[in-house]
C-alpha positions in Angstrom: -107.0 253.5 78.1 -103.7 252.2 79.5 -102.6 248.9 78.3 -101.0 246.3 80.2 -97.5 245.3 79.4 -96.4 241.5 79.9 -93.0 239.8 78.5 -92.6 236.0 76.6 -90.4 233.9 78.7 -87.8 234.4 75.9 -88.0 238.2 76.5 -87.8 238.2 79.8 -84.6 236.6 79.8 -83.4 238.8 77.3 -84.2 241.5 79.5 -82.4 239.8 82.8 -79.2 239.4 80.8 -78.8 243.0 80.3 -77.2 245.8 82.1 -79.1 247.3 84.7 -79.2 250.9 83.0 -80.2 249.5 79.9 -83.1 247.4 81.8 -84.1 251.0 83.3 -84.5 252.5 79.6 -85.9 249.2 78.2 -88.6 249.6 81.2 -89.3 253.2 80.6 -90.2 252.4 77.0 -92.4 250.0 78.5 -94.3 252.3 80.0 -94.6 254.6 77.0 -96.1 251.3 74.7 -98.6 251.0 78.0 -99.9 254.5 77.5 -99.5 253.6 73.6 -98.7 251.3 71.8 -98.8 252.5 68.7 -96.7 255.8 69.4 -94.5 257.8 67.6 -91.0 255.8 66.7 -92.7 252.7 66.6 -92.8 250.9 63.7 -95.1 247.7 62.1 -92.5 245.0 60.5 -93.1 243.9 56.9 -93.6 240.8 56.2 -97.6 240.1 57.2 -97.0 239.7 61.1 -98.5 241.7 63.8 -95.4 242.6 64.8 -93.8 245.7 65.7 -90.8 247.5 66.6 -89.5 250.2 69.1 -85.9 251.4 69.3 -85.0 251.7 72.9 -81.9 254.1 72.3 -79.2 253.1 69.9 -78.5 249.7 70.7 -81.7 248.1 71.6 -84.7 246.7 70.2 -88.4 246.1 71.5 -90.1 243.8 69.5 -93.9 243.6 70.3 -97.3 242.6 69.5 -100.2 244.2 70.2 -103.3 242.6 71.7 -106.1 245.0 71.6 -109.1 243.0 72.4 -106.7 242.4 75.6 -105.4 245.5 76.5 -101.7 243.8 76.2 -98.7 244.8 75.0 -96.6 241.9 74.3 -92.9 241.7 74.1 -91.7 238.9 72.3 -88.1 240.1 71.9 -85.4 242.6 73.5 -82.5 242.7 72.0 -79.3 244.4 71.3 -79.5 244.8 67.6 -75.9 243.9 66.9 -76.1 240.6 68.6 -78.8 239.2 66.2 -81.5 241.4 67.2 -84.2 242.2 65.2 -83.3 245.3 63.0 -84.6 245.0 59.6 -88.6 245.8 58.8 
């Protein structure tokens, strides 16, 4: 079952400001987290959220939640990690 993928407001600003290759990987991994969102290099954050994490190559972060009753995948963040992206678990 495919889920849907929809962005926070804050995300998708994130995603606006960025380059248009990077928006390209950013929206590939998008569609990987729609097929699912639990897949491999993803990663649950520590700290009792339902948050988790996907590296989108080197530089950038997805930071999600999953909504399973929903079939959503929720982006709350994209980020490039050394501008005060999320990075740590």
């Amino acid at each position: 079952m495919a889920y849907r993928v929809e962005l926070t407001p804050r995300a998708a600003k994130e995603l606006e400001r960025l380059p248009r290759p990077v928006q390209k990987r950013i929206a590939r991994w998008f569609d990987v987290l729609a097929e699912d969102p639990r897949c491999e290099g993803s990663k649950k954050l520590e700290g009792g959220s339902d948050l988790y994490r996907v590296h989108a190559g080197r530089d950038y972060v997805i930071v999600y939640t999953i909504l399973d009753d929903a079939v959503v995948v929720l982006a709350v963040r994209v980020a490039n990690r050394r501008e005060g992206g999320p990075s740590r678990d």
